[in-house]
PDB file of N, CA, C and O in Angstrom, chain B, residues numbered from 101:
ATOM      1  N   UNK B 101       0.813  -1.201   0.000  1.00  0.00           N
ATOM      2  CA  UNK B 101       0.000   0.000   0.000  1.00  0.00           C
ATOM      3  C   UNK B 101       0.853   1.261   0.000  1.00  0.00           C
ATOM      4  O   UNK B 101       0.545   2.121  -0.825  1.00  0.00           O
ATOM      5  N   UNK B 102       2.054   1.526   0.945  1.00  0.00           N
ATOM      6  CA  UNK B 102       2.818   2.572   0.735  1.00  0.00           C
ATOM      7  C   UNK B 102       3.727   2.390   0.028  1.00  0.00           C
ATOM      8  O   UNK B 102       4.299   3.475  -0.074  1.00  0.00           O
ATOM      9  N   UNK B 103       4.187   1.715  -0.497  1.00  0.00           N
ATOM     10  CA  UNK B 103       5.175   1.331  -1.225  1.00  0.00           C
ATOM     11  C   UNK B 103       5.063   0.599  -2.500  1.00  0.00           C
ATOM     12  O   UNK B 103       5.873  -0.297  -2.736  1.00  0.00           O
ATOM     13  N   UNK B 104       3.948   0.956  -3.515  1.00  0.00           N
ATOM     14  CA  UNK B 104       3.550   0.280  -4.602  1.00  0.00           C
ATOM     15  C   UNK B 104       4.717  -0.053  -5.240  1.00  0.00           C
ATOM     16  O   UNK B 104       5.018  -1.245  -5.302  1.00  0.00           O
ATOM     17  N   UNK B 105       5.765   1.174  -5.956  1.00  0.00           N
ATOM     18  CA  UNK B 105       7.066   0.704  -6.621  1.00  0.00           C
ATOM     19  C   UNK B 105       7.751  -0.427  -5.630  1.00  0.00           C
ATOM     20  O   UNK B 105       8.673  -0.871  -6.315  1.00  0.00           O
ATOM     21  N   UNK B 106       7.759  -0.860  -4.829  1.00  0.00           N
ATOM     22  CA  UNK B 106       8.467  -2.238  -4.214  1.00  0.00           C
ATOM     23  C   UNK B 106       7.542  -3.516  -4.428  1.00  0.00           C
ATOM     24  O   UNK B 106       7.886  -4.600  -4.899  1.00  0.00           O
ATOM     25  N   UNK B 107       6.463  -3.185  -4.033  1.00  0.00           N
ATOM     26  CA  UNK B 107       5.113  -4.178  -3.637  1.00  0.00           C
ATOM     27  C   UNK B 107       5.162  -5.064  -5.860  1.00  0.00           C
ATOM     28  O   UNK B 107       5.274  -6.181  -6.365  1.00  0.00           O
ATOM     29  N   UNK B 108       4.982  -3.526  -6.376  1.00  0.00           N
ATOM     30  CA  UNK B 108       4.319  -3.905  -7.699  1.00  0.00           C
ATOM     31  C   UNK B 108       5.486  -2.970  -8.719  1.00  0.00           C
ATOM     32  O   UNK B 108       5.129  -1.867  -9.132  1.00  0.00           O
ATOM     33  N   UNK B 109       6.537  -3.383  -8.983  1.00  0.00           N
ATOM     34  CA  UNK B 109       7.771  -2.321 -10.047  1.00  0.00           C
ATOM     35  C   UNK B 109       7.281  -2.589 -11.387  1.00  0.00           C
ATOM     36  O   UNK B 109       7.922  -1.909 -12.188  1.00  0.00           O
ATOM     37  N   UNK B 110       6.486  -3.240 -11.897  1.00  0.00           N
ATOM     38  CA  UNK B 110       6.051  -3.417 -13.085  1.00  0.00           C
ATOM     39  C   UNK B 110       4.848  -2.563 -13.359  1.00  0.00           C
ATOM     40  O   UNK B 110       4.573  -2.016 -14.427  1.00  0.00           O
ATOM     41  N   UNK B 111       4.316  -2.537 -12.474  1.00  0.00           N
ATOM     42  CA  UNK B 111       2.967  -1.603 -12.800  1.00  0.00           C
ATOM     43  C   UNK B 111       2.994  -0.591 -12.314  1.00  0.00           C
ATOM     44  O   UNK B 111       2.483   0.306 -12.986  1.00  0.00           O
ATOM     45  N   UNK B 112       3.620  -0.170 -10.841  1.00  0.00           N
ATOM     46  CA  UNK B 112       3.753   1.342 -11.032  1.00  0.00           C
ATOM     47  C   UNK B 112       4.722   2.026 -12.014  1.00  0.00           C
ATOM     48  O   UNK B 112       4.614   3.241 -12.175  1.00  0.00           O
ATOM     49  N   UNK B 113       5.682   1.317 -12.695  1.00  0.00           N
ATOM     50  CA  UNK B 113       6.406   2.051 -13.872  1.00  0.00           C
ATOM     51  C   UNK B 113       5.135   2.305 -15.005  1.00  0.00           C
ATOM     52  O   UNK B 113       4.992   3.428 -15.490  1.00  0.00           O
ATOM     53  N   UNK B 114       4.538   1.560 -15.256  1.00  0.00           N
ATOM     54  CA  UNK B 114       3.428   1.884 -16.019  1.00  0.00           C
ATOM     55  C   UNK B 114       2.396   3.319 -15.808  1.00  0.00           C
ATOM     56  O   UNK B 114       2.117   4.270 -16.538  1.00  0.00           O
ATOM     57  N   UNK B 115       2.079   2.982 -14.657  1.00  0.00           N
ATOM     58  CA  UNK B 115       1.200   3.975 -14.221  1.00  0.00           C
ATOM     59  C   UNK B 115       2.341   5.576 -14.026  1.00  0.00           C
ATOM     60  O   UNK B 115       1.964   6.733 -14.212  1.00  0.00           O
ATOM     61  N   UNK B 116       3.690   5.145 -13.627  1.00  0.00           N
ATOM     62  CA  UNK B 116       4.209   6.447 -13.889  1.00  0.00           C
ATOM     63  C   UNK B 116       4.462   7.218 -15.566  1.00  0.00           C
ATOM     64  O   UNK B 116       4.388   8.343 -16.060  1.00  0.00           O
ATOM     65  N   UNK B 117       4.717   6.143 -15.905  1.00  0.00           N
ATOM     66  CA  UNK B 117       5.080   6.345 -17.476  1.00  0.00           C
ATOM     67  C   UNK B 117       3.770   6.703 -17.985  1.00  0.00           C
ATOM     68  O   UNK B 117       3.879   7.882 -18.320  1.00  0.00           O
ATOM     69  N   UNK B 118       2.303   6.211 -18.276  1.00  0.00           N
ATOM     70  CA  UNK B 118       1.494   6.908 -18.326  1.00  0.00           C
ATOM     71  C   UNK B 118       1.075   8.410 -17.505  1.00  0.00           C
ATOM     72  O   UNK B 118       0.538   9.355 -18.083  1.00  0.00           O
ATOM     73  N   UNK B 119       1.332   8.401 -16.489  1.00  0.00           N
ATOM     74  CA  UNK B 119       1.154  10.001 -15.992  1.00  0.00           C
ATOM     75  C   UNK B 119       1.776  10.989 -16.725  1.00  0.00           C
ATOM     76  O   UNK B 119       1.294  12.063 -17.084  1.00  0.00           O
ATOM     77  N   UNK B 120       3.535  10.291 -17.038  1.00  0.00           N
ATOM     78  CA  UNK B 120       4.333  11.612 -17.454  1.00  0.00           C
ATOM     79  C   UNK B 120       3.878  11.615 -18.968  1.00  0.00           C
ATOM     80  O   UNK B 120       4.037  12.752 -19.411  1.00  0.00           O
ATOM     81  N   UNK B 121       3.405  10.814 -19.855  1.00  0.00           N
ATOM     82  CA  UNK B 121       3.047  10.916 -20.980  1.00  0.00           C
ATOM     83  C   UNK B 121       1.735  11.913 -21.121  1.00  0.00           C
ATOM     84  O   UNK B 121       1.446  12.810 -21.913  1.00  0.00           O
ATOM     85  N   UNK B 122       1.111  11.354 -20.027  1.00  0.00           N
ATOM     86  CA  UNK B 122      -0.472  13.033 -20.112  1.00  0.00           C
ATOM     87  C   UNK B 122       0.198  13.655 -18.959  1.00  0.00           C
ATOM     88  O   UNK B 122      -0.506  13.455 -17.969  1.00  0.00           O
ATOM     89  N   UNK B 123       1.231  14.307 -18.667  1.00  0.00           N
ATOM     90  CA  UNK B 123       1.603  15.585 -17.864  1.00  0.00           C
ATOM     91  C   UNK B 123       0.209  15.391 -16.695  1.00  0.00           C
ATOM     92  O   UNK B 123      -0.672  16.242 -16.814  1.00  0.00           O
ATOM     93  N   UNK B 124       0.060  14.586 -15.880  1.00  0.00           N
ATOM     94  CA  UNK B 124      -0.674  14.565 -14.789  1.00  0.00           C
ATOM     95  C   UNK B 124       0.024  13.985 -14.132  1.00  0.00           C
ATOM     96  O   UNK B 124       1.074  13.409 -14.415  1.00  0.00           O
ATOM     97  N   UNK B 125      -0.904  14.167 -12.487  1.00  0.00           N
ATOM     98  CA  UNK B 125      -0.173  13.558 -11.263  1.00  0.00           C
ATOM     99  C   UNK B 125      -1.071  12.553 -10.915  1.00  0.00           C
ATOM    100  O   UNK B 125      -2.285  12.735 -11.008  1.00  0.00           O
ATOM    101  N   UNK B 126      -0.477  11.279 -10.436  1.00  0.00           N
ATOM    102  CA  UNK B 126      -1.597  10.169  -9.615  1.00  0.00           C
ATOM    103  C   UNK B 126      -0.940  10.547  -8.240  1.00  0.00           C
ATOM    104  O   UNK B 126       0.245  10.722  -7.957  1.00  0.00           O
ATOM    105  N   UNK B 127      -1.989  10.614  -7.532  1.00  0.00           N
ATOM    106  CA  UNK B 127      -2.087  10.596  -6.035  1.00  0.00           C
ATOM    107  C   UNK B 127      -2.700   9.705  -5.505  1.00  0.00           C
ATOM    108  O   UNK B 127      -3.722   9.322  -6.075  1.00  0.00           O
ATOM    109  N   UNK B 128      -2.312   9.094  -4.293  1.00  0.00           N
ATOM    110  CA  UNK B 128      -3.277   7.658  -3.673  1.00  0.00           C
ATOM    111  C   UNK B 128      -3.340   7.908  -2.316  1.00  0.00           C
ATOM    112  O   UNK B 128      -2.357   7.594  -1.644  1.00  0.00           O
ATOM    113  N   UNK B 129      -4.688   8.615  -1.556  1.00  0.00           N
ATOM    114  CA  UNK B 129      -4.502   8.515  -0.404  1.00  0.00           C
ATOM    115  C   UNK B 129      -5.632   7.802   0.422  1.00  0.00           C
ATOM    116  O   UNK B 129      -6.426   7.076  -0.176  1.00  0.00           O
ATOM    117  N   UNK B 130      -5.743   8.019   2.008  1.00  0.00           N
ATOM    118  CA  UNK B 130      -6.393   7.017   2.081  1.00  0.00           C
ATOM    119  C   UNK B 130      -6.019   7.078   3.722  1.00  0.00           C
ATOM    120  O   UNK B 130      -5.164   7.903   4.046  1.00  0.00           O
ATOM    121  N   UNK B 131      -6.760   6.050   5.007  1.00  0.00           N
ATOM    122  CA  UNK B 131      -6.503   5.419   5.992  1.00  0.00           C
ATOM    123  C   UNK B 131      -6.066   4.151   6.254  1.00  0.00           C
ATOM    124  O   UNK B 131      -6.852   3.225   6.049  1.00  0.00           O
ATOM    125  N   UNK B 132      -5.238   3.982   6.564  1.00  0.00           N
ATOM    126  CA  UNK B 132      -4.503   2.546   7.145  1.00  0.00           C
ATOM    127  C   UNK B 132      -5.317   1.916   7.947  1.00  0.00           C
ATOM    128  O   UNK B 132      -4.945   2.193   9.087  1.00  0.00           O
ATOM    129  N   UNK B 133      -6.481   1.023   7.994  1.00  0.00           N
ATOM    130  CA  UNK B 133      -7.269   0.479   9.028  1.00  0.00           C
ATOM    131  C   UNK B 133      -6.559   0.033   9.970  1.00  0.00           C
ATOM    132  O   UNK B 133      -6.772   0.645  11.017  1.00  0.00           O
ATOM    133  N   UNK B 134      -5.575  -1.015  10.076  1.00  0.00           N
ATOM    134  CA  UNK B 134      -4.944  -0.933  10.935  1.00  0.00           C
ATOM    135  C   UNK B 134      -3.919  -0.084  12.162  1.00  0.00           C
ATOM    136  O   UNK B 134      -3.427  -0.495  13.213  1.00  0.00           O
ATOM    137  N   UNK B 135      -3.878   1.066  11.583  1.00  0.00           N
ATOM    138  CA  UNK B 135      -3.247   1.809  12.202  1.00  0.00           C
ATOM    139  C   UNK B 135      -4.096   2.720  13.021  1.00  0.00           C
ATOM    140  O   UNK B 135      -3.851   3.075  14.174  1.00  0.00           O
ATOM    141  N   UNK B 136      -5.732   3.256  11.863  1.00  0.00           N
ATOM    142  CA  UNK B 136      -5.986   3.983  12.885  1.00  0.00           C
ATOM    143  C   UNK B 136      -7.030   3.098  13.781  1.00  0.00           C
ATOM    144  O   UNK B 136      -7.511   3.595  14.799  1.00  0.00           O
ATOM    145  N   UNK B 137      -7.372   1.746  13.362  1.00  0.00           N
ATOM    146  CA  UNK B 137      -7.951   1.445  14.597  1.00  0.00           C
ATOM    147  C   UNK B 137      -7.555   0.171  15.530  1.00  0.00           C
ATOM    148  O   UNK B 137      -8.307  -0.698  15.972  1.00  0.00           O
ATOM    149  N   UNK B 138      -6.401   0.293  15.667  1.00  0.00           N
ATOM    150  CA  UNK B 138      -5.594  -0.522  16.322  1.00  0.00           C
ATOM    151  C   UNK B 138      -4.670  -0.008  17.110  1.00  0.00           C
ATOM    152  O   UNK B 138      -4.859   0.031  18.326  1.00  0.00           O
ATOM    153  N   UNK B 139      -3.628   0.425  16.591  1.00  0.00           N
ATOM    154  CA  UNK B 139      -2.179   0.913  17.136  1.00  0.00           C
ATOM    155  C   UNK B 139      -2.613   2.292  17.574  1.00  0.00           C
ATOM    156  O   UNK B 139      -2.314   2.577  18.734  1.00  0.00           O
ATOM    157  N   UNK B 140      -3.441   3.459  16.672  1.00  0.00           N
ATOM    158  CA  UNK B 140      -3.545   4.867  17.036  1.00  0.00           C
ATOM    159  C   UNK B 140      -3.945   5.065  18.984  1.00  0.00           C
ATOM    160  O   UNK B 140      -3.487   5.709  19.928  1.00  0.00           O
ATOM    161  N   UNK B 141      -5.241   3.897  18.701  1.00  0.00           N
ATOM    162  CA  UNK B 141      -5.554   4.160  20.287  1.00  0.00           C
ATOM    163  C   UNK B 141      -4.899   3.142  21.377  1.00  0.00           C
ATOM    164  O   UNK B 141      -5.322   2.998  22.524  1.00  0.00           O
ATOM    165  N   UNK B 142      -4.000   2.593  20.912  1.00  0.00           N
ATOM    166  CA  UNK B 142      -3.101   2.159  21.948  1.00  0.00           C
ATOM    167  C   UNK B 142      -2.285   3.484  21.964  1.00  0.00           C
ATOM    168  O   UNK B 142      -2.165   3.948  23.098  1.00  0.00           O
ATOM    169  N   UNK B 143      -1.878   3.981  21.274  1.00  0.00           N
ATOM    170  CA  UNK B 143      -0.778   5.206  21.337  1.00  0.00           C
ATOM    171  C   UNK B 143      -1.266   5.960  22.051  1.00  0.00           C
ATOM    172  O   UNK B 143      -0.614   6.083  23.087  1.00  0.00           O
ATOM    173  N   UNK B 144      -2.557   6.840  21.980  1.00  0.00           N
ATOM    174  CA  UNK B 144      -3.156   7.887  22.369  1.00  0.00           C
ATOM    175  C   UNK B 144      -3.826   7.475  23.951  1.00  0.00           C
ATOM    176  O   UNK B 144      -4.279   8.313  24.730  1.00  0.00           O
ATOM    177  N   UNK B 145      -3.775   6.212  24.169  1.00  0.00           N
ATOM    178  CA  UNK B 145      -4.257   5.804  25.522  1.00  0.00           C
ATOM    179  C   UNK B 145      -3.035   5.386  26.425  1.00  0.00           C
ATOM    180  O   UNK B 145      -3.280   4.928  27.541  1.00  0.00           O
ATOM    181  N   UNK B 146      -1.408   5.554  25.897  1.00  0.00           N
ATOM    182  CA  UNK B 146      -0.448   5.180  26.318  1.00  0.00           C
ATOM    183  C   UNK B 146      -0.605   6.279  27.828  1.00  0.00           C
ATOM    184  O   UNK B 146      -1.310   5.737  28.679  1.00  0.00           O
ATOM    185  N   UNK B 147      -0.330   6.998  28.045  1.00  0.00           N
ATOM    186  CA  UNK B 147      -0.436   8.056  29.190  1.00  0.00           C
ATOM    187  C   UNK B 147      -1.701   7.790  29.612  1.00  0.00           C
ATOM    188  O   UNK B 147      -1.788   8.373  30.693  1.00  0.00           O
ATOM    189  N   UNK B 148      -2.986   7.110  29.324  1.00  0.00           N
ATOM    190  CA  UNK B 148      -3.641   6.594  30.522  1.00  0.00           C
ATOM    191  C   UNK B 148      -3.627   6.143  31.895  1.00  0.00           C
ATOM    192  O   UNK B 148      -3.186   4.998  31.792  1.00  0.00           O
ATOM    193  N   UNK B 149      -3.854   6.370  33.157  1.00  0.00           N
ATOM    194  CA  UNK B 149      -3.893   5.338  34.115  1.00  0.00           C
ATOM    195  C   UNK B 149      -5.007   4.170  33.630  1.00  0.00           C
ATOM    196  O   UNK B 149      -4.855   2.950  33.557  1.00  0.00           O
ATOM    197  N   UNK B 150      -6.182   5.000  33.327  1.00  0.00           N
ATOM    198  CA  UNK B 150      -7.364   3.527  33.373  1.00  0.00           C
ATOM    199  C   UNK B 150      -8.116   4.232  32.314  1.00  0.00           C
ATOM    200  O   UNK B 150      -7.809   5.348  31.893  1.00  0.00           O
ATOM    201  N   UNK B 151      -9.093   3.542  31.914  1.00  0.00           N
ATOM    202  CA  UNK B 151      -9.694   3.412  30.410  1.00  0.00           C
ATOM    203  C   UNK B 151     -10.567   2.384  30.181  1.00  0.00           C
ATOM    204  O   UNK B 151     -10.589   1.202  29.837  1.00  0.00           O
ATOM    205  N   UNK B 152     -11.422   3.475  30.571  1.00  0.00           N
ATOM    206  CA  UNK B 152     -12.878   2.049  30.650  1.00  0.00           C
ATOM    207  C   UNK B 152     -13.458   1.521  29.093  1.00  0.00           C
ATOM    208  O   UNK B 152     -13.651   0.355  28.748  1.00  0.00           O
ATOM    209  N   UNK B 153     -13.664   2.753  28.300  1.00  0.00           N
ATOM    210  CA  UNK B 153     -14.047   2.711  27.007  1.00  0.00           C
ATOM    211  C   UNK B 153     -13.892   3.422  25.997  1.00  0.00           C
ATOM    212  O   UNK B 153     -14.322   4.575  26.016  1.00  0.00           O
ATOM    213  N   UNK B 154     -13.325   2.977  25.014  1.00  0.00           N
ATOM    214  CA  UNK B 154     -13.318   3.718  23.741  1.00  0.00           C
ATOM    215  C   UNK B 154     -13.977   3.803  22.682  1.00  0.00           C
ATOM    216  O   UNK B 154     -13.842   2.782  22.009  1.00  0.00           O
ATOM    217  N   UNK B 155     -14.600   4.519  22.247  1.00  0.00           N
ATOM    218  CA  UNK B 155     -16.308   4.917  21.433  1.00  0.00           C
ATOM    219  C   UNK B 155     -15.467   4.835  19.824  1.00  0.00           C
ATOM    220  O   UNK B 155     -16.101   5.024  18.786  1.00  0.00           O
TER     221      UNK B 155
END
């Protein structure tokens, strides 16, 4: 996902080589499900003492 040229070097050369051929930009953005609903509120609840619930 962040790293398409590693993940996929065949097709993001494509998709770059088509961009620079029509002078446009591809942009890909987006949320990491895992990050923000996993790791974020362990992070943000790190300085907790106690923590009954998170909505």
């Amino acid at each position: 996902m962040f790293f398409p040229y590693i993940r996929n070097p065949r097709l993001s050369q494509q998709l770059d080589n088509l961009a620079k051929e029509h002078s446009v930009t591809v942009l890909a953005t987006g949320v990491n499900p895992g990050f923000a609903m996993d790791t974020l509120p362990l992070f943000l609840t790190g300085v907790c003492q106690k923590v009954k619930s998170i909505h």
